[in-house]
C-alpha positions in Angstrom: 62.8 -72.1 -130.5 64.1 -70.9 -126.9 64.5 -73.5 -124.2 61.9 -71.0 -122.3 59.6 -71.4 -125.0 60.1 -75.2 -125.5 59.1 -75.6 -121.9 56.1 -73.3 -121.5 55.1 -75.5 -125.4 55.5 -78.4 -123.7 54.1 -77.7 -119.6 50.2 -77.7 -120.2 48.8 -74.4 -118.5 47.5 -75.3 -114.8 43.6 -75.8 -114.6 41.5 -73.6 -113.2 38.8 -74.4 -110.5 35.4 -72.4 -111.2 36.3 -70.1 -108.1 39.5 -69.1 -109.8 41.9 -70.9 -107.6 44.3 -73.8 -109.1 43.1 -77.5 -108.8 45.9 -78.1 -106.4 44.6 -75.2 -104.3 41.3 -76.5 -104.6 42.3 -79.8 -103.6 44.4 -78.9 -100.5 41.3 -76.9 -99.2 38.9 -79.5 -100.0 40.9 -82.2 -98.2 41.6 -79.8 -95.2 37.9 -79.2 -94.8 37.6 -82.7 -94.7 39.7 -83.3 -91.9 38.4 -80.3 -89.8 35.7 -82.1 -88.9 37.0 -85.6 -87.4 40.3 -83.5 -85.9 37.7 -81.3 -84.5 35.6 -83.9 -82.5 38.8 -85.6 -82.0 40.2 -83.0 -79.7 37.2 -81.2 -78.2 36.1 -83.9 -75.9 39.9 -84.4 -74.6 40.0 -80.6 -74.2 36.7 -80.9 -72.4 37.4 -83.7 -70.3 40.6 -81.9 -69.0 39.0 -78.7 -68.5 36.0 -80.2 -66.6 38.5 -82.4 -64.3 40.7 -79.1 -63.5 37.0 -77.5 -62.4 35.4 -80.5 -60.6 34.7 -79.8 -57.5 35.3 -82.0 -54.9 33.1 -83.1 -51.3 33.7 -84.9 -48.8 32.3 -85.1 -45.1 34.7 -84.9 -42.5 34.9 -86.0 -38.4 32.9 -83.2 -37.0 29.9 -84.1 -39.6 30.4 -80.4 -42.1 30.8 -81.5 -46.0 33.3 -79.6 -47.3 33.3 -78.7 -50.6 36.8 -77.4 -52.6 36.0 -76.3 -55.8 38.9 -76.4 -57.0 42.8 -78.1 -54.9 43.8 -76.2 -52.2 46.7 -74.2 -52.7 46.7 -71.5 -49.0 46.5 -74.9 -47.0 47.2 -74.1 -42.9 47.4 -76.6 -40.4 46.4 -76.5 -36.9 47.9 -79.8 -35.9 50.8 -80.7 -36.9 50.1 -84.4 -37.9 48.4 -82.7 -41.1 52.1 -80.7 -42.2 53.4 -84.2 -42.0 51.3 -86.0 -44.1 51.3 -82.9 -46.7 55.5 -82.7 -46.5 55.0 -87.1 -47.2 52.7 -86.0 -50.1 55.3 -83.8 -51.4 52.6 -80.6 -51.3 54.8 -78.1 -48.5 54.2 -75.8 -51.3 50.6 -75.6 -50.1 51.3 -75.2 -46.8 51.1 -71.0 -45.7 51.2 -71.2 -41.9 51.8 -73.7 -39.0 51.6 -73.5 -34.9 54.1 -72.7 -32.9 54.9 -76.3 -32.1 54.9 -77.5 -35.6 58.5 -78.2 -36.3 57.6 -79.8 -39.8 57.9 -76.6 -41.6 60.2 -74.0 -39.5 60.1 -71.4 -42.0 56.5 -70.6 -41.7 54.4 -67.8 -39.8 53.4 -69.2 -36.6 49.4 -68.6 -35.6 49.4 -69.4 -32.5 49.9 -72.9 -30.4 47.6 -76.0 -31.8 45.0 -75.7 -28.7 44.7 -71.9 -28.8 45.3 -70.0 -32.1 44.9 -66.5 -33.1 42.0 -66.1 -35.3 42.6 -62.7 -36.9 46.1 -64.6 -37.8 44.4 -67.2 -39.5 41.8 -65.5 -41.4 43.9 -62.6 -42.6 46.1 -65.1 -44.2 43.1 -65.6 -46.4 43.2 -69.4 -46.3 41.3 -71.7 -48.6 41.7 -74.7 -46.5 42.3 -75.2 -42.5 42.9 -79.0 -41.0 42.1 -78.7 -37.5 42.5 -82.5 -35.3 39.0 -82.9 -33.1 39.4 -83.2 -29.5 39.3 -80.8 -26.8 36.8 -78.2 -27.0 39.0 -75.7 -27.6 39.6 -77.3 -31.1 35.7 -77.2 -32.0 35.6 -74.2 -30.4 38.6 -72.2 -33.2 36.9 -74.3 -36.0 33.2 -72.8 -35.5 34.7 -69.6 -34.7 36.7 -69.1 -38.8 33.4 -71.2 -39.9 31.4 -68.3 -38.7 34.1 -65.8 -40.8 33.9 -67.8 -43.9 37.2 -70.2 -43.7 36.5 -73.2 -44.8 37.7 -75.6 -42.4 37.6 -79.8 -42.4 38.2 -81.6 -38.6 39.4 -85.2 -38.1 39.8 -87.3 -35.4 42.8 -90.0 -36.1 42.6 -92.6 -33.9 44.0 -95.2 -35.5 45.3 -96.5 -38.6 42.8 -96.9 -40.9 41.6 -92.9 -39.7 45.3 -92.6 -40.9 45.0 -93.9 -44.2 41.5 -92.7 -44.7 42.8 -88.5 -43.9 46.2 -89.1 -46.4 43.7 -90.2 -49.1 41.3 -87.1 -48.2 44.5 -85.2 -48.2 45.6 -86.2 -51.3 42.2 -85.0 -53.2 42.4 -82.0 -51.7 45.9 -80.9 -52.7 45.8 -82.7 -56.1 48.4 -84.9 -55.2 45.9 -88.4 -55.6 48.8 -90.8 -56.7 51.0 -89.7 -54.0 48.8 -90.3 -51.6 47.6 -94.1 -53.2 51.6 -94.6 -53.1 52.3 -93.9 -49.5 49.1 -95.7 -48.0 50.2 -98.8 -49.8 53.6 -98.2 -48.2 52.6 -97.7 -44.9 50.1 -100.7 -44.8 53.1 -103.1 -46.3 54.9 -102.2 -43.8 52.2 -102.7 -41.0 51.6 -106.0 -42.5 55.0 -107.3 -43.0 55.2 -106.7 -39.0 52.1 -108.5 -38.3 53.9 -111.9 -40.4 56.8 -111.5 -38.0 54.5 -111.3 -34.8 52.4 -114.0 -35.7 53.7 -116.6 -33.9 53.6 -114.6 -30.4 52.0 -116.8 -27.5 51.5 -113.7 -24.9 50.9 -109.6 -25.4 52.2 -108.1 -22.4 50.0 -105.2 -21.0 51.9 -101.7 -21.3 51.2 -98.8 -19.7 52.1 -95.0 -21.8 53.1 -92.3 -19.8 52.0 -89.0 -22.0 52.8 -86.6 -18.3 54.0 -87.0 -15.2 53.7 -85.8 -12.6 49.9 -85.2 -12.9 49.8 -88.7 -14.4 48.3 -89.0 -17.8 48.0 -91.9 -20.0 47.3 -92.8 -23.4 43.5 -94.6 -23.5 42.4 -96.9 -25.8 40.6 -94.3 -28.0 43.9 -93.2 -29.8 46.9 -93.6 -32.2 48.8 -94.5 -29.6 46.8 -97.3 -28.0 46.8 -98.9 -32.1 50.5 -98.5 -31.8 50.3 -100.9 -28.9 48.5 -102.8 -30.4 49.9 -103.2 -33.9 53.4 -103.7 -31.6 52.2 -107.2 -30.1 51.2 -105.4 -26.6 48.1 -104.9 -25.1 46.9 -101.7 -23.4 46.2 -102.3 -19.5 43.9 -99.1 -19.6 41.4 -101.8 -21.5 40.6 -103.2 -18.8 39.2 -100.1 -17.4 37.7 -98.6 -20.9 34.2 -97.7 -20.6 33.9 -98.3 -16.4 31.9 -95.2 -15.7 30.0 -95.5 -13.2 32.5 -94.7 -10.4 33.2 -91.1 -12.8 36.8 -91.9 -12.5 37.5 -93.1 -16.4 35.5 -91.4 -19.2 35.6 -92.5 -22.7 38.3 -90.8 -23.8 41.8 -91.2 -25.6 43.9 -89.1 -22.8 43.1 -90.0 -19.2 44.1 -88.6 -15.9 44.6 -91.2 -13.7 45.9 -91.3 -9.5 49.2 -93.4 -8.7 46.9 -96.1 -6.8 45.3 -97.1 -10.0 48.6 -97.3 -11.5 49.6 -99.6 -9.0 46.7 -101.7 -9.1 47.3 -101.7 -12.9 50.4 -103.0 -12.2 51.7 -103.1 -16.3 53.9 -105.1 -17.5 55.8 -102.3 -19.6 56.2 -98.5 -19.3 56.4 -96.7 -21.9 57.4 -93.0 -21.0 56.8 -90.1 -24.1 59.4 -87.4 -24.6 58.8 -84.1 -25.8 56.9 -80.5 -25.7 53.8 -82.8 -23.1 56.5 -84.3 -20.9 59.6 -82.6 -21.4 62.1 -83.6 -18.8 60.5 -87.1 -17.5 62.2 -88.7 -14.3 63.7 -92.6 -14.8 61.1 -94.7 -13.4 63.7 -96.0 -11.0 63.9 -92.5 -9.6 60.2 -92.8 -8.2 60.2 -94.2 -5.5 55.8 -94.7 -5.6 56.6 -97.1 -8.6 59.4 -99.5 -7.4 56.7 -101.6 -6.8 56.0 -102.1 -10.6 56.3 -105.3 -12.7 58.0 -103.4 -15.1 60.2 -101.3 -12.8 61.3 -104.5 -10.8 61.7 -106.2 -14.5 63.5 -103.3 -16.1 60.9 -103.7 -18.9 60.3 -99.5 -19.4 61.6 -97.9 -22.4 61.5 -93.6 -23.2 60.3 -93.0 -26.6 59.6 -90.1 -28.8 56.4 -87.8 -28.5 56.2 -87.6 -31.9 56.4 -90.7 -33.0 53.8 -92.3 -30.6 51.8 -89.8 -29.5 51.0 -87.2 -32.7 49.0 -89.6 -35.9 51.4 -89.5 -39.0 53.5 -91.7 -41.2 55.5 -92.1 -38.2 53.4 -94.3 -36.3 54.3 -97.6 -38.3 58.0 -97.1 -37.7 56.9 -96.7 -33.8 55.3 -100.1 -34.0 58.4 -101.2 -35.5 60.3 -100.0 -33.0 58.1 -101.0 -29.7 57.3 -104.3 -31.4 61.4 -105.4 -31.4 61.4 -103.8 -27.7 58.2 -106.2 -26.6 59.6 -109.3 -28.8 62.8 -108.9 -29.8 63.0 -112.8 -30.9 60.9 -111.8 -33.6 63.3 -109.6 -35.1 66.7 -109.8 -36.8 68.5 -106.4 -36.2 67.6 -103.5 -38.6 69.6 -100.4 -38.6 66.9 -99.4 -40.7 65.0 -99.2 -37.6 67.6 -97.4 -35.0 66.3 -95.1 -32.1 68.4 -92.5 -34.4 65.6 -92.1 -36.9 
């Protein structure tokens, strides 16, 4: 006999499932129908889930009272105020970002729609944004918001006033441009930082009043109703504009973060420390020295008057903690151990 023939003797002939298929065949599909199932209702949900989260839309309610609803992240973001760029650059989402004002020199390379107070509409809207940040204040603001409402834009207003309006917009932010652990990441950063300078100023006996500058001449100040009066504040300083918050009945001082004062209130302020801004409001500021209607000043007699950066102390961002920083070793410098960290040059 053959070895061919020995071996088909000796290999029993497969078996035959009813359908006509092998049992092996009839075994693999069995078992695979099995498992269809479980893998089935295994995966769906998951696949669901993701889906559904992609799709959720998301509302919130911001400063001017308008919910906003995005149903989906923004990706054509524009940004009427600057402060907003910044926190979206910190948030790693410039990608977003399709336009800026002219002033805006967070993201150079962009189309310019006009200045932050006054912007071109047809700019804005032809640019087919899904999301516009616009910062409330003057009525000019309100004013560009309601006017690319009534086209169809949708467009969110905040009012940052101090920190906790800070960390409350990078959170919002963060929703909006998908970038939620980012923005958890950098608030925790920013209030470690705020709170590691409020253990060194603990043990301060006296906050000097301080006086900001934001233009002069045409004096205006910084009130207590803004970023920069927190700055003050979280510095170890005290604004002397407090004392005058709210005293309305003589119609010179509204309620109001910016206010236009006269050089005899100044005087009769008489601060402590002048703080004079730098930049696009105040661009070439005269040394206080060089005045003669302020030699009479505490702080001009005391040399306590430092020149500090628009940006930094004046415009809400990230930036603001590192001004307290910086103000807070300028009010108390016994508190501080040098940090080059911390250097003017930043």
């Amino acid at each position: 006999m053959s070895i061919k023939n020995n071996l088909a003797f000796r290999c029993p002939p497969k078996r035959r499932h009813s359908s006509g298929i092998s049992a092996r065949a009839a075994v693999r599909k069995h078992f695979s129908r099995q498992w269809i199932l479980p893998v089935f209702l295994l995966i769906f949900p998951a696949l669901f889930m993701c889906s559904s989260a992609e799709a959720a839309p998301f509302s919130f309610t911001d400063d001017s009272g308008r919910q906003i609803t995005l149903p989906r992240p923004a990706t054509r973001i524009i940004p009427l105020y600057a402060a907003f760029s910044e926190i979206l650059l910190e948030l790693g989402q410039e990608k977003r970002l399709i336009a800026r004002t002219a002033s805006d020199r967070n993201v150079p390379g962009l189309p310019s729609v006009g200045t932050h107070l006054r912007q071109n509409l047809e700019l804005v809207y032809g640019l087919e944004p899904d999301l516009v940040l616009q910062m409330q204040g003057r009525g000019e603001s309100i004013q560009t918001a309601e006017a690319l409402r009534s086209l169809g834009v949708r467009v969110a207003v905040f009012n940052l006033r101090n920190f906790e309006d800070l960390f409350r917009v990078i959170a919002l932010l963060g929703q909006a441009s998908d970038a939620q652990e980012e923005a958890r990441a950098l608030a925790e950063s920013l209030r470690h930082d705020l709170e590691e300078l409020q253990r060194k100023l603990a043990r301060i006996q006296e906050k000097p009043t301080v006086f900001f500058e934001l233009r002069y001449p045409g004096l205006i100040a910084a009130g207590p109703d803004s970023i920069t009066d927190a700055i003050i504040t979280a510095a170890g300083g005290q604004n002397c504009l407090n004392s005058l918050y709210n005293k309305t009945a003589s119609g010179i001082l509204p309620n109001r973060s910016i206010l236009r004062l006269s050089e005899e209130i100044l005087l009769t302020l008489d601060p402590e420390v002048y703080l004079i801004q730098r930049g696009p409001m105040n661009k070439n500021p005269r040394p206080l020295p060089e005045r003669p209607h302020f030699l009479s000043l505490r702080a001009c007699k005391n040399n306590r008057f430092l020149v500090v950066d628009e940006e930094m102390f004046s415009r809400p961002g990230p930036k603001n903690i590192r001004a307290a920083r910086l103000l807070a070793e300028f009010l108390h410098p016994d508190c501080f151990i040098p940090d080059p960290d911390y250097s003017d040059s930043r």
